[in-house]
SEDREN-74246 format. One record per residue (C-alpha): x, y, z. Coordinates in steps of 0.25 Angstrom, whole numbers. Layout:
# SEDREN-74246
      X      Y      Z
      X      Y      Z
...
END
This chain:
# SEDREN-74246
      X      Y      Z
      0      0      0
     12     10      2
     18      8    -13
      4     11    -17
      4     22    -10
     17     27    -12
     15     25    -29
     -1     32    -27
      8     44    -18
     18     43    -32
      8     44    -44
      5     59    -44
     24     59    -46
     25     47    -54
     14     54    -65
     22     67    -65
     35     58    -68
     28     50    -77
     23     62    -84
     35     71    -83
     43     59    -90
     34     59   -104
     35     73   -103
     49     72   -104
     48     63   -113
     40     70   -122
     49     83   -121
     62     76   -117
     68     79   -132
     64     94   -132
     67     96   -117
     82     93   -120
     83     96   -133
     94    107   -136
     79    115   -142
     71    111   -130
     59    118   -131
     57    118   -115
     72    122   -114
     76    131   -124
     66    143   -126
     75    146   -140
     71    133   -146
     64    137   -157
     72    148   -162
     79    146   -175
     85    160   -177
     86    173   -174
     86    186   -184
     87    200   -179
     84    196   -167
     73    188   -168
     71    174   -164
     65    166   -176
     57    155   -171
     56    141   -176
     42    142   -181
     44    157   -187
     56    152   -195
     48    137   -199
     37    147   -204
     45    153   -213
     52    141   -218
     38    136   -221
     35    148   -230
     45    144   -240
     43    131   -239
     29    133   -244
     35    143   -253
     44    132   -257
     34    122   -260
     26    131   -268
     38    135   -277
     42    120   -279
     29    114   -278
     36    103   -267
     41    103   -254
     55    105   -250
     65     95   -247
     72     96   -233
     85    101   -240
     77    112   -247
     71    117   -235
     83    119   -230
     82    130   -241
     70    134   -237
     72    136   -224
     85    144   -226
     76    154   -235
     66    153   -223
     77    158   -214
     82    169   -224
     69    174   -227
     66    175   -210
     81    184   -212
     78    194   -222
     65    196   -218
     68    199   -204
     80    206   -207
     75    214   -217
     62    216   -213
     67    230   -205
     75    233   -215
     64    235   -226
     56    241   -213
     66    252   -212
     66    255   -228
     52    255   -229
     54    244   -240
     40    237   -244
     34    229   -254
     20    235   -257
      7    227   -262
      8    232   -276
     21    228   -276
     18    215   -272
      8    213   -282
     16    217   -292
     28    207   -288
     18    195   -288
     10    197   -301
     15    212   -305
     25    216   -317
     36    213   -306
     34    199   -301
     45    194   -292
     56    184   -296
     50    173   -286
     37    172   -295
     42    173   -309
     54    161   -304
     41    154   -300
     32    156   -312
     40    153   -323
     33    146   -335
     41    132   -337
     40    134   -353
     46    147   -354
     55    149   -341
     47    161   -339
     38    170   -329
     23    164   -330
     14    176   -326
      1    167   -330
      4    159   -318
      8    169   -308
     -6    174   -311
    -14    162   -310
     -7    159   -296
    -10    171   -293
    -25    171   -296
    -26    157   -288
    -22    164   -277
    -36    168   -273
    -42    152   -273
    -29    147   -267
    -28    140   -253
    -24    149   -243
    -11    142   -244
     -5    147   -256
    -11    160   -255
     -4    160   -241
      9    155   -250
      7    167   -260
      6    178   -248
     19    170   -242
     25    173   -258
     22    186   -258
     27    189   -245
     40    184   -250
     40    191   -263
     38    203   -254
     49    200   -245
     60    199   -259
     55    212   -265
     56    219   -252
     74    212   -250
     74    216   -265
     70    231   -262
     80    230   -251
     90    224   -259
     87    235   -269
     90    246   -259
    102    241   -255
    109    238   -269
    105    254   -274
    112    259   -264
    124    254   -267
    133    263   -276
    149    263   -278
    156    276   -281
    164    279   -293
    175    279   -285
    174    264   -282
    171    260   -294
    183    264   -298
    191    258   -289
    184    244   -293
    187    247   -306
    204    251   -302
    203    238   -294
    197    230   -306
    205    233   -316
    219    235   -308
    228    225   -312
    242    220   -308
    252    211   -310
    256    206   -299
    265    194   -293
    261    188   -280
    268    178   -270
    260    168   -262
    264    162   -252
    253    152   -245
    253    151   -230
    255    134   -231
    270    139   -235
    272    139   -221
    269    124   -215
    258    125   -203
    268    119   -194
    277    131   -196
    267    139   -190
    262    139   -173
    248    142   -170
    244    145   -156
    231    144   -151
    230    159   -146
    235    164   -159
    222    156   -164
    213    162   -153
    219    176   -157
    216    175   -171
    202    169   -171
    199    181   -159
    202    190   -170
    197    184   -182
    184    180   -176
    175    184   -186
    182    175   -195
    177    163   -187
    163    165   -183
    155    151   -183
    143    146   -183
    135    135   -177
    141    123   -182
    143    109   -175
    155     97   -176
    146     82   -177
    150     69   -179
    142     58   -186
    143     44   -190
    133     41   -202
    129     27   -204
    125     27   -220
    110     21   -224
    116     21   -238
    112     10   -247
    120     -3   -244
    125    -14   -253
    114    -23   -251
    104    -12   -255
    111    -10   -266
    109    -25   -270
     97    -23   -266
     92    -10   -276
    101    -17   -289
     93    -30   -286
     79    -24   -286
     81    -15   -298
     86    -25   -307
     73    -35   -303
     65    -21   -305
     72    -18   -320
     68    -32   -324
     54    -32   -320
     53    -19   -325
     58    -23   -340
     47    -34   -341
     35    -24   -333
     23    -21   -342
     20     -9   -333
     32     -1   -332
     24     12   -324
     20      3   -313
     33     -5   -311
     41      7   -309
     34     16   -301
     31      3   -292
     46      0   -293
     56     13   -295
     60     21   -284
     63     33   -292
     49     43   -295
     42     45   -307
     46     29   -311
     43     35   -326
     50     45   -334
     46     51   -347
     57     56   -354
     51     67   -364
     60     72   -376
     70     81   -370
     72     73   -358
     84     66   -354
     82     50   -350
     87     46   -337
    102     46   -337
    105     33   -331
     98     27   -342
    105     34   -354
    119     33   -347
    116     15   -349
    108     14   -359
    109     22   -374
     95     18   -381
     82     17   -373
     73      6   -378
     58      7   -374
     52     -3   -365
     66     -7   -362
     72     -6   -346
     86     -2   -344
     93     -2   -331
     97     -3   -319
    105      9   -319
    112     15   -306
    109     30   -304
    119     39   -300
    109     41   -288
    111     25   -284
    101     22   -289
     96     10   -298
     88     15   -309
     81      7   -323
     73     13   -334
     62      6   -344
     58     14   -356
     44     11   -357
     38     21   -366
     42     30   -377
     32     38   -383
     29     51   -391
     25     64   -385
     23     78   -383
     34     83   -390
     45     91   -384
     56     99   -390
     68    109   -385
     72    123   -389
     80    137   -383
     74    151   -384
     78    163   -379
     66    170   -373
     66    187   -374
     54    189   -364
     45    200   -367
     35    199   -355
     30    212   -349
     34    219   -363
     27    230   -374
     29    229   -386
     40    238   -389
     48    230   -379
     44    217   -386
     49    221   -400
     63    225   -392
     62    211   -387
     59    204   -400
     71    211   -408
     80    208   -397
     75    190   -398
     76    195   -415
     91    199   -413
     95    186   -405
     86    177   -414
     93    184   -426
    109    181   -420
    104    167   -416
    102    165   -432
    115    169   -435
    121    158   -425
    119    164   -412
    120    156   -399
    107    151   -396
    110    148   -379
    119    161   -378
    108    171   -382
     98    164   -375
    106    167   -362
    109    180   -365
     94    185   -371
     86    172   -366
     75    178   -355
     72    165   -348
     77    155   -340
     81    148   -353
     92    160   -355
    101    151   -345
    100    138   -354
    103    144   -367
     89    145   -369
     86    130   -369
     72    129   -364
     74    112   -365
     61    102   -369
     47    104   -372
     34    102   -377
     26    113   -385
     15    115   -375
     25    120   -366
     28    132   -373
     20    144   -376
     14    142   -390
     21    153   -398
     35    144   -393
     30    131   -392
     25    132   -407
     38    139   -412
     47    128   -406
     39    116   -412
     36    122   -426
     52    120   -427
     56    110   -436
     71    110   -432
     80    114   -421
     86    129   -421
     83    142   -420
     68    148   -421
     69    157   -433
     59    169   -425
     57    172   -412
     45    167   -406
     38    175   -398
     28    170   -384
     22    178   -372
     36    178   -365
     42    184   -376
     54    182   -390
     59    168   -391
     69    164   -400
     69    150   -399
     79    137   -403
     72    124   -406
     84    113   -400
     76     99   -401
     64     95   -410
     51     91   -405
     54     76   -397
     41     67   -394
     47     53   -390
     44     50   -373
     51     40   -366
     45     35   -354
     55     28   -342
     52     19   -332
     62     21   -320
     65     10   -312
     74     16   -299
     78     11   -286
     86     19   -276
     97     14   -270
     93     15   -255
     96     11   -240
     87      0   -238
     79      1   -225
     90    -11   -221
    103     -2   -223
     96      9   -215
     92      2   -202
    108     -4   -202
    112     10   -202
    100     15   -192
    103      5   -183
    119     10   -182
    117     23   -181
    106     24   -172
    113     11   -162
    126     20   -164
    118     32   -158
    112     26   -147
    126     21   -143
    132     34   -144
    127     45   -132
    137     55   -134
    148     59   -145
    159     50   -136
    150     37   -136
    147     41   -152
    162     42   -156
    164     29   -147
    154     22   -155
    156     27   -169
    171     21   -168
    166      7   -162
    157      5   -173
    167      9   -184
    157     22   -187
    164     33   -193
    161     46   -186
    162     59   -196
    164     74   -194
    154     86   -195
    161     98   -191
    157    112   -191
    144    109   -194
    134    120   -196
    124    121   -190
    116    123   -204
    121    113   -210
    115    102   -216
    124     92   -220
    135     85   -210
    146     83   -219
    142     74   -231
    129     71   -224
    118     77   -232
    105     84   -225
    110     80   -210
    102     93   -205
     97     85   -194
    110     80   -188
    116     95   -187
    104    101   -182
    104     89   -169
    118     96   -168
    114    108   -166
    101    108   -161
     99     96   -153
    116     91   -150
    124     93   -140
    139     91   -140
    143     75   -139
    129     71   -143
    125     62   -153
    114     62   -164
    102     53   -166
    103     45   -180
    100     54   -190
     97     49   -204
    102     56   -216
    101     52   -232
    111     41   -232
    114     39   -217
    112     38   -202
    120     49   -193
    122     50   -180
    131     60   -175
    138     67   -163
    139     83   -159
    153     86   -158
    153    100   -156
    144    114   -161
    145    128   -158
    137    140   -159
    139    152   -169
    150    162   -164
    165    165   -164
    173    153   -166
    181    146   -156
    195    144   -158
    191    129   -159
    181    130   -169
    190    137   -177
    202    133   -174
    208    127   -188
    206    140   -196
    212    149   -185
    224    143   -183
    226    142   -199
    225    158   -200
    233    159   -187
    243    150   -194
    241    158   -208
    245    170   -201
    257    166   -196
    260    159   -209
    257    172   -216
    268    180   -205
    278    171   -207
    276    171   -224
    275    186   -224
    289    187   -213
    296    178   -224
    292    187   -236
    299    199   -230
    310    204   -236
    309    196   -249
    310    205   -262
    301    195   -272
    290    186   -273
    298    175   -277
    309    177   -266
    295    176   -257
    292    165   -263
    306    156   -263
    303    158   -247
    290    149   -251
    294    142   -264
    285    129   -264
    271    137   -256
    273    151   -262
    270    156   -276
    271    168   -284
    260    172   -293
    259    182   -305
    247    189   -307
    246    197   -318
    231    202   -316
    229    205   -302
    218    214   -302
    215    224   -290
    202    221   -286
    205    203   -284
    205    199   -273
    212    186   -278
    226    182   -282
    226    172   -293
    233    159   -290
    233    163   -275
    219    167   -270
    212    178   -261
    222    189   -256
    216    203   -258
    225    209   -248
    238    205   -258
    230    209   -270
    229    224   -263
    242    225   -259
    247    220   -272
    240    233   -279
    244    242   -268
    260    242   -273
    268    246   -285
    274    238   -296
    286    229   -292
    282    230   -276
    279    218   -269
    268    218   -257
    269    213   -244
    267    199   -239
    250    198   -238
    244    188   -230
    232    182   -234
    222    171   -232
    229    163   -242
    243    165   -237
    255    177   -240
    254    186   -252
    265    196   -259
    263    203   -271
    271    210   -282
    263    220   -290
    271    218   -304
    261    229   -314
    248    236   -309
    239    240   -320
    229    250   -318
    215    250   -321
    213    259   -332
    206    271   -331
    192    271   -336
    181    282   -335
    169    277   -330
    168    267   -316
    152    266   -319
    152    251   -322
    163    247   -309
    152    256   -301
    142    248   -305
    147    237   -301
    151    241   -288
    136    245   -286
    130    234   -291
    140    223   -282
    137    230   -271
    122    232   -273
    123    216   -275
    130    215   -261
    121    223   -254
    110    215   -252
    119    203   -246
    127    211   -238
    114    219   -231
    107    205   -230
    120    200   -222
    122    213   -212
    106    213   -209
    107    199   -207
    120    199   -197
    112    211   -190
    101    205   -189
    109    192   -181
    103    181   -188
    103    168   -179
    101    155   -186
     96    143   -177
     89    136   -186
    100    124   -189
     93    119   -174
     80    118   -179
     82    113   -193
END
């Protein structure tokens, strides 16, 4: 009766332990986690910009708008490895337009409904639409489609009309950088005066001779590097070795690549299949029920080009005959039946080169139509049919020389597609044929074709089988069980004759380890989740298992000595080096009594064109400082020993030619204008930017 008692008196605590237990259980992972939601009021913060915290949800918010815009411009979903790309453009957009935002505040810049209308369906519509519009058949703008989206818009779903106000928006957002952009390029300006110094500096040219003297002529042994001679050097170079978040992992892999017997296995199967598909009466259904590759049917169409693993073994295609199997470049094992040939909807190939007259009057047109009569006219006369369609072509063709590839009348608009197939033979169009886009002057380079092939494709992958990939599960997750910490893990991976490789420096955007291929997940546990020593889950990868180890990571910052050590002390060392080089040199009267001090390392160069304004010495590499000093003394003198990056330069200036007179800088001031105007935009985007502090976390969430 007393135990009773004593467990009745116990029941209320036992609950309450009991209870308190699942709900460890239940939170257990968060509650210790590195992003612990209970622990770590931060946890959802993937950044900060000017100050302000960006939030997990505001930031996925946005990555979901151009995902959506994505998918509406591809008409699929992104792969993992695209939105990768799409969450990048995510994160700059959340930049600019927080960064920006006061800055177009403060100019009173805006984009006003009219404009906006008029950037959408106006005269002036935006580069983002026309790229989106573009008629296949032509390579130009489609305007009859932009409005018939646009009239859709009042039925659509609230979906995409919320898409289209989300486009807008967008659009809204480029014209209003663009403005911006604008401003800052007109204000730039260059004097005169500079332009003619960047002429001077352009067309000054000297003879020179120039000594190099590389700093491995002195061995590394020669040369003691203390350890506060490095401390001192990075103290005073520390802007040269800022790092950022970045971690050193170790990893054993255990491949889920394809073994020998799945090998066997794929060979086997595919010749059974190729010889049951030789005899099939039904060679749609066998296929699709049998290849792994999708469609299982190609039709090649005149034009097209047949598989090439089937013209690199076989010359001459017999129909309702099966050739193969063939191995693929992808490993892959592959054969082909012809099952049909048969004649079709004709298809032919030509060039043009399009002068475009949309938008135009008259009078404009006829300007047009004897500029196409000109080039037509010098075309007859043995003209180069692809060089003038790139220089006057108005289309996307203009980069291929005109060549508008394989197709069928109704693909063209009439005034073309009758023109081209009214040719007899292949050349030239005598006139110029004229459509809605404007003067073609066409080239007719293949005759109508009509014979179809139609190909059964009979593939098998070379894969992993489910056997091969639970052997390697089985290792890799029995070798992380064994292995609580990096000690137990090193232990391990040498008892069981595992290889352990080396990630170092790893950034902490990064998404491949090494040769490893999309291994996000595994740096994100190493900076999100890992603390030093500890050892990773199995992670599974294309073609293996991984689990590794955190070695070591740091924050963003100044470097440490030790994290930067081997680059200082070869600086440090270089410096001495350079000191010892240039003491040597002293008192020597020529270049090549210089250079007998070094005869095997250091080298004499003649440069007979030096200009002012390089920055590069042929045959020795970057060294602006020698170049200057090389200009700065008269004929016969010899510099001073120069350090640079790339070891000890002395130069003899032998002739100096002066730029020539000339009387008008016009055209090096407009070049100076127009360089720095192209700058502008950059260098603004990186000072608002740095001032605005921008804080990355986002490598800890994805």
């Amino acid at each position: 009766m007393a135990l009773i008692k004593q467990i009745r008196q116990r029941t209320g605590l036992a609950i309450g332990v009991i209870a308190g237990g699942l709900i460890l259980f239940l939170l257990g992972g968060d509650l210790l986690s590195p992003n612990s939601t209970l622990l770590n009021s931060n946890q959802n913060i993937v950044g900060e910009i000017a100050g302000e915290e960006i939030t997990y949800e505001e930031y996925v918010a946005k990555v979901e708008e151009f995902r959506v815009a994505y998918q509406q411009r591809t008409g699929r979903a992104p792969s993992e490895v695209e939105m990768f790309t799409v969450r990048e453009q995510a994160w700059q957009a959340m930049i600019v337009e927080k960064v920006f935002k006061e800055e177009y505040e403060k100019l009173g810049l805006t984009i006003s409904p009219a404009e906006l209308v008029d950037m959408v369906q106006g005269k002036n519509i935006v580069p983002e639409l026309r790229q989106q519009l573009i008629n296949p058949q032509t390579g130009q703008f489609d305007k009859t489609q932009l409005i018939a989206f646009l009239q859709s818009l009042e039925t659509a779903d609230p979906a995409q009309q919320a898409f289209w106000a989300q486009q807008e928006q967008l659009f809204a957002d480029s014209r209003l950088r663009i403005k911006y952009d604008n401003l800052l390029a007109t204000s730039e300006y260059a004097t005169s005066a500079e332009a003619k110094l960047e002429y001077i500096a352009a067309n000054t040219i000297a003879d020179a001779s120039v000594l190099f003297v590389p700093y491995y002529a002195i061995s590394d042994s020669a040369v003691s590097v203390s350890e506060s001679e490095m401390q001192a050097y990075l103290n005073e170079n520390k802007s040269k070795f800022r790092t950022g978040n970045s971690a050193n992992i170790e990893y054993v892999s255990f491949s889920i690549l394809p073994s020998g017997a799945d090998s066997a296995d794929v060979i086997s199967n595919i010749q059974e299949l190729t010889e049951e598909l030789k005899t099939t009466d039904n060679d749609s259904a066998f296929v699709s029920r049998n290849s792994d590759v999708r469609p299982a049917f190609i039709t090649i169409r005149p034009g097209d080009n047949f598989p090439a693993d089937l013209t690199n073994n076989v010359s001459d295609f017999q129909e309702g005959q099966t050739y193969g199997p063939f191995v693929t470049a992808n490993s892959t094992y592959v054969s082909y039946k012809i099952s049909d040939t048969y004649q079709g909807t004709p298809r032919m190939r030509a060039s043009h080169i399009l002068f475009s007259t949309e938008g135009m009057d008259d009078a404009a047109k006829a300007e047009v139509r004897a500029q196409a009569e000109s080039v037509l006219a010098d075309l007859k006369n043995g003209g180069d049919f692809a060089m003038a369609a790139s220089q006057y072509g108005q289309d996307g063709t203009s980069q291929t020389g005109g060549d508008l590839g394989w197709f069928a009348k109704e693909d063209f608009v009439t005034e073309f597609a009758d023109a081209t197939y009214a040719r007899k033979s292949t050349g030239l169009l005598p006139n110029l044929v004229e459509t809605e886009y404007g003067f073609h002057i066409i080239e007719v380079t293949e005759l109508p074709k009509s014979e179809y092939t139609k190909i059964a494709v009979l593939q098998l992958e070379l894969v992993a089988s489910d056997a091969t990939r639970n052997e390697a599960f089985r290792n890799a997750d029995s070798f992380a069980g064994e292995s609580g910490n990096r000690n137990e893990f090193s232990e391990n991976a040498i008892d069981n004759n595992y290889r352990i490789l080396q990630a170092n420096n790893v950034d902490a955007g990064a998404r491949n380890l090494n040769n490893l291929q999309n291994a996000r997940e595994i740096i994100r546990w190493a900076f999100a989740e890992a603390s030093q020593g500890e050892v990773s889950p199995v992670f599974e990868l294309d073609n293996a298992y991984i689990v590794a180890s955190l070695v070591s990571k740091k924050e963003e910052g100044d470097a440490t000595l030790e994290d930067v050590r081997a680059q200082v002390e070869a600086q440090v060392r270089n410096e001495k080096k350079a000191e010892m080089i240039m003491e040597n040199l002293k008192g020597k009267a020529s270049l090549e009594e210089m250079k007998g001090l070094y005869p095997n390392e250091a080298s004499v160069n003649e440069i007979p064109d030096l200009r002012m304004s390089a920055s590069v010495i042929p045959g020795i590499g970057f060294a602006p400082k020698a170049i200057g000093s090389i200009f700065g003394i008269e004929a016969g003198q010899l510099t001073q020993p120069i350090k640079e990056d790339i070891g000890v330069v002395v130069g003899k200036l032998n002739t100096l030619t002066p730029a020539a007179e000339i009387g008008d800088y016009t055209a090096y001031q407009a070049q100076l204008t127009q360089s720095a105007a192209q700058r502008a935009s950059y260098q603004v985007m990186m000072a608002l930017e740095d001032l605005a502090n921008v804080k990355d976390f986002r490598y800890k969430f994805f």
